[in-house]
C-alpha positions in Angstrom: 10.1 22.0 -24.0 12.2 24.4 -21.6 10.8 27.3 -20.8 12.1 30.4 -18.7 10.0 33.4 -18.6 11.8 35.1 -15.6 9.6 38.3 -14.9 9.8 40.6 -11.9 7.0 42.0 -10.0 6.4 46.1 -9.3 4.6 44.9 -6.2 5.6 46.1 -3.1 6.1 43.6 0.5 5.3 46.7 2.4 1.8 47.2 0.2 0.8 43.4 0.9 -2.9 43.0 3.3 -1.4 39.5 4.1 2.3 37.9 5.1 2.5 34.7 6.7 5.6 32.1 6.7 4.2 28.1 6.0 7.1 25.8 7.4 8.7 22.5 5.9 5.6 19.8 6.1 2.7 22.8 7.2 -0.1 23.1 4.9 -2.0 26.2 4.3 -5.8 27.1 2.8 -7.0 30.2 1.9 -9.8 32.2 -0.1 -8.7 35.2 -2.8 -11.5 37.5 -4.0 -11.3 38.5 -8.0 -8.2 40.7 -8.9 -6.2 39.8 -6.1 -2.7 38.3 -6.2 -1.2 35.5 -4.5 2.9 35.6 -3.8 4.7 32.1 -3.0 8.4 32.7 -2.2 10.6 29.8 -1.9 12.5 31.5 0.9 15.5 29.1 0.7 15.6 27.6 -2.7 15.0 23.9 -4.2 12.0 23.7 -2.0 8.5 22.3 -3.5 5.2 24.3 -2.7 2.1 21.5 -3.7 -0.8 23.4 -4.5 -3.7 23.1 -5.4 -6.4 25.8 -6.5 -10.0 25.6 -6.4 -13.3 28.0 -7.6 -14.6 29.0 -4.6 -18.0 29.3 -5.4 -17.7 25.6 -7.0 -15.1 24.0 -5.4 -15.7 20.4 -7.4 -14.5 22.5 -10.4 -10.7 22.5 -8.9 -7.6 23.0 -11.0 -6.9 20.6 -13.7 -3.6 19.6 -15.3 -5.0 18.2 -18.6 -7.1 21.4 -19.5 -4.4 23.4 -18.8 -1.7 21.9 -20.7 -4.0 21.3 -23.7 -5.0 25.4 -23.5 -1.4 26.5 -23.2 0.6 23.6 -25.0 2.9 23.3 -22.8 3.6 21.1 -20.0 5.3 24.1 -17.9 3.9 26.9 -16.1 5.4 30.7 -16.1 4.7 33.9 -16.7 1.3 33.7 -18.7 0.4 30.9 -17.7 -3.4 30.5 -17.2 -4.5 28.4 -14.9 -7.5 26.6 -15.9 -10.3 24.3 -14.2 -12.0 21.1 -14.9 -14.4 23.4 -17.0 -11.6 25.1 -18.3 -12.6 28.3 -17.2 -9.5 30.3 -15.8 -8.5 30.0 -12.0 -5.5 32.2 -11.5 -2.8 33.7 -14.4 1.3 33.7 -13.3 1.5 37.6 -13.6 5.2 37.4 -12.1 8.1 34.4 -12.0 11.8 34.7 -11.1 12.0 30.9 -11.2 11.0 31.0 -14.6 10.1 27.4 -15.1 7.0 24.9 -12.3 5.7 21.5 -12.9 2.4 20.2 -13.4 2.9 16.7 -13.9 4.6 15.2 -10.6 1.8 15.2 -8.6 2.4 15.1 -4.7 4.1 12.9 -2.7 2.0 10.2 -0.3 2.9 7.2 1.6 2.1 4.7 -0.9 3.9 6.9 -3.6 6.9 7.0 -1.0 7.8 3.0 -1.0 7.3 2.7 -4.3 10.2 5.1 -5.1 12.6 4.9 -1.6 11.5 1.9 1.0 8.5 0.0 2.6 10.1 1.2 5.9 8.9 5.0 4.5 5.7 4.3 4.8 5.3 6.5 8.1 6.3 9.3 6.5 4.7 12.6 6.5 3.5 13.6 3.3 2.2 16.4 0.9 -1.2 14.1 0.7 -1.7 13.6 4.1 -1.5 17.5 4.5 -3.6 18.2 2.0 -6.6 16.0 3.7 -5.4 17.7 7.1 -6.7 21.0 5.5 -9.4 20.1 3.5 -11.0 18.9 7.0 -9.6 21.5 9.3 -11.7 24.0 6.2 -15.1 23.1 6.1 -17.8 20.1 4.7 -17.8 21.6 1.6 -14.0 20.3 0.4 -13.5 16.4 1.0 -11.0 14.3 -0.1 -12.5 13.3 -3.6 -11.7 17.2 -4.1 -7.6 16.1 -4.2 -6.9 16.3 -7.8 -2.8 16.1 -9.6 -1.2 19.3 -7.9 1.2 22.2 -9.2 4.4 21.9 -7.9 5.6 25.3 -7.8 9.8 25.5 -7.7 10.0 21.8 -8.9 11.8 20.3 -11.6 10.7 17.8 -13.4 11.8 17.5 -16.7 9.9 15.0 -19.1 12.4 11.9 -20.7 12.8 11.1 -24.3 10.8 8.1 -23.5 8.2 10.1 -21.9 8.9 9.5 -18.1 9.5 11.8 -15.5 12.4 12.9 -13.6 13.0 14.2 -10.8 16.0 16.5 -11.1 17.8 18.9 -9.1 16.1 22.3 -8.6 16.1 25.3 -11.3 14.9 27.5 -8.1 16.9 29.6 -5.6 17.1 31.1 -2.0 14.0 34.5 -2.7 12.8 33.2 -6.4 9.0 33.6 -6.2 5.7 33.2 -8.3 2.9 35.7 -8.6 -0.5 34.7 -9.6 -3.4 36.6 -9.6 -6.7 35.3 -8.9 -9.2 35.5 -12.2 -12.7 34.4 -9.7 -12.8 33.5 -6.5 -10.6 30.9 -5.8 -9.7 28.8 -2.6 -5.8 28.0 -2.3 -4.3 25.1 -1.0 -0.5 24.6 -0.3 1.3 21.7 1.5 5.0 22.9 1.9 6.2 19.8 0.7 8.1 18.0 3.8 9.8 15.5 1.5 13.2 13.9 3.5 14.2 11.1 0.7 14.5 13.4 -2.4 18.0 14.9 -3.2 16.8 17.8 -4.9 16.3 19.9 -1.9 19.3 18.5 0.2 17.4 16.1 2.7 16.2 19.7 3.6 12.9 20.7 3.9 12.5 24.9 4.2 9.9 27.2 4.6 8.4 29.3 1.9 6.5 32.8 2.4 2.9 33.5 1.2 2.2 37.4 0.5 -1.4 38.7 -0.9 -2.2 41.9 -2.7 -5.6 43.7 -3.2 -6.8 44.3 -6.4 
């Protein structure tokens, strides 16, 4: 089901408590209180932002793709688009989206994941998993890696076969498309700008995306 509910934001950069600039292959973890909103830019288009959202006052009761899907019945996120937990309780709601259309179904990429789809010789790699596991230890105890659960991949497209595979197809995104979401408890973000060098979709090139937070 295609769906493209492009929506502009009133927000303001100059208003924002919090600007920071994540580069191809960085990762990035942060805590947002009730009410406030989250801004991921995709600075140069076709670029995948992994992330990941936890409660932060329970952080085993992380995003989930299933109870999400199920709630909204759809298998894209956009504008509207709650985002719910294991418990289903919501996370975060898309408030703003001038891509218009994310996936939830990819997951992220990882060195096993990487020769299976390119070349044993890729195992090496970096990877959106390995960067994940780089934050959740660089955080504190209370995140570990059986808190890694199937990702958002915010600016990817990955449009769902006939037969009911995946593919991986070139980007709906471009250079300054963003996605607003604002936070419905106290969440904990996690973001690996994905650094993925096999996949056409971006070009063999990797870019940076922006992060911008709002108060309440």
């Amino acid at each position: 089901m295609a769906v493209f509910n492009r929506v502009e934001s009133e927000r303001s950069i100059e208003n924002a408590i919090y600007n920071e600039t994540i580069l191809a292959g960085d990762g990035w973890m942060h805590e947002l209180l009730p009410g406030q909103v989250l801004r991921i830019v995709d600075l140069e288009g076709n670029q995948a932002a992994d992330t990941l959202i936890y409660n932060a006052d329970h952080p085993e009761d992380h995003y989930s793709a299933v109870a999400t899907v199920a709630a909204q019945q759809n298998i894209y996120l956009t504008t509207g688009s709650v985002l719910r937990s294991e418990s289903g309780n919501k996370l975060m709601t898309i408030v703003a989206d001038t891509c218009g259309r994310h996936d939830t179904l990819g997951g992220s990429c990882s060195a096993q994941s990487n020769t299976v789809r390119y070349a044993h010789e890729k195992l090496h790699m970096h990877n959106c998993r390995d960067t994940f596991m780089l934050q959740l230890a660089k955080y504190d105890e209370s995140y570990t890696k059986r808190d890694l659960a199937p990702n958002i991949n915010f600016f990817m497209n990955v449009p769902v076969t006939p037969e009911g595979g995946l593919e991986f197809a070139d980007g709906v995104s471009a250079p300054g498309c963003y996605v607003e979401l604002r936070s419905e408890c106290r969440t904990m973000v996690l973001i690996s700008n994905c650094p993925q060098l096999n996949n056409p979709c971006n070009a063999y090139n990797p870019t940076p995306v922006q992060v911008l937070i709002w108060d309440k």
